[in-house]
C-alpha positions as CSV (number, residue, x, y, z in Angstrom):
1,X,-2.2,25.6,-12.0
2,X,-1.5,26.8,-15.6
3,X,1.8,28.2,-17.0
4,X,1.9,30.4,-20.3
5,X,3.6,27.2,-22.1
6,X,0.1,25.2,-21.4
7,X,1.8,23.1,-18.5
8,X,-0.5,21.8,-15.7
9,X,0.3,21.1,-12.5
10,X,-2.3,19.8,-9.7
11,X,-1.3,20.7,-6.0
12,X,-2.1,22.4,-2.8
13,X,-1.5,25.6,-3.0
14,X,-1.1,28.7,0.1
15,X,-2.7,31.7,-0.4
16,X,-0.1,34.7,-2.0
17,X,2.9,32.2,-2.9
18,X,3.9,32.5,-6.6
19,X,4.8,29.3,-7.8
20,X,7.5,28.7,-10.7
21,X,7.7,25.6,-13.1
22,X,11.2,24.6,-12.4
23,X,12.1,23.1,-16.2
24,X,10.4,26.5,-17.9
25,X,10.9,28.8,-15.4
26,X,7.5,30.3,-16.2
27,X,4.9,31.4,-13.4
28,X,2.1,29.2,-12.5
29,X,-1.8,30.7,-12.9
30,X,-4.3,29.2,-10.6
31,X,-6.9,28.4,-13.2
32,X,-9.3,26.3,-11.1
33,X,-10.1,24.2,-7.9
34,X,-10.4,21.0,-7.0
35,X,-13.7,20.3,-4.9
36,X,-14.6,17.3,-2.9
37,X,-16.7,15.2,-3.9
38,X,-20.4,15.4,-1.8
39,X,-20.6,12.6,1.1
40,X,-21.6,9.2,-0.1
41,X,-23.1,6.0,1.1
42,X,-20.2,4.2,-0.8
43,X,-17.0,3.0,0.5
44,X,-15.8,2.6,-3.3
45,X,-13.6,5.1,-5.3
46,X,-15.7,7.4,-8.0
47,X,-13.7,5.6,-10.6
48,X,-15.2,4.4,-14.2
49,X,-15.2,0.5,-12.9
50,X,-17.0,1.1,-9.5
51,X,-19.7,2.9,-11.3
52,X,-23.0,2.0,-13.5
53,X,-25.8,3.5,-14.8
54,X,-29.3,4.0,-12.8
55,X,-31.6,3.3,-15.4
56,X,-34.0,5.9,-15.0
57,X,-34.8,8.8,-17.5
58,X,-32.3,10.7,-15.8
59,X,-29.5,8.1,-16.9
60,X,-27.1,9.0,-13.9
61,X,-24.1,7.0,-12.4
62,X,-24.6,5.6,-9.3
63,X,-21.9,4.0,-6.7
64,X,-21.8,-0.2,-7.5
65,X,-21.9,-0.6,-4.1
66,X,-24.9,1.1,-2.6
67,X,-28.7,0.4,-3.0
68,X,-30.5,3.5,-4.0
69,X,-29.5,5.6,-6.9
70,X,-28.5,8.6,-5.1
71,X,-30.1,11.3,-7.9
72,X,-33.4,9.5,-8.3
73,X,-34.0,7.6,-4.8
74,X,-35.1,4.4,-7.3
75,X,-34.0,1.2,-5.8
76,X,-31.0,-0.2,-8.0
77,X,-31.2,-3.9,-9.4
78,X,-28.9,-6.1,-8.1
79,X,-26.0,-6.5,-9.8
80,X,-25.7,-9.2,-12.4
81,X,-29.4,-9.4,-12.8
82,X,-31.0,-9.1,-16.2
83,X,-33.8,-6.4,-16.0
């Protein structure tokens, strides 16, 4: 949510309730939605330092934790390894 001053808030919202920012007393604009994320063989947070690139022309992150670059389907080096 967005109020006319440029202040952000991220939240659950219910459908039809006007929220107010309390310090401005402006209205809140929904001005997007958060989706969640697709299901995943990893257990780890999609956070930069659980992440690393595939290494295939389509240069994609992939999960440290799993085996198979989910974009491609290549099989991802082991981590550590020089290839």
């Amino acid at each position: 949510m967005r109020s006319r001053s440029d202040r952000e808030l991220i939240r659950e919202v219910e459908p039809g309730t006007v929220y107010v920012d309390r310090e401005t007393g402006e209205e809140f604009e929904i001005v997007g939605k958060v989706l969640p994320l697709a299901p995943s063989a990893s257990d780890l947070p999609w956070a930069v330092e659980n992440l690393r690139l595939c290494g295939c022309s389509l240069e994609q992150l992939a999960p440290k934790d799993v085996n198979d670059c989910p974009h491609c389907g290549r099989r991802l080096p082991a981590l550590g390894s020089e290839s």
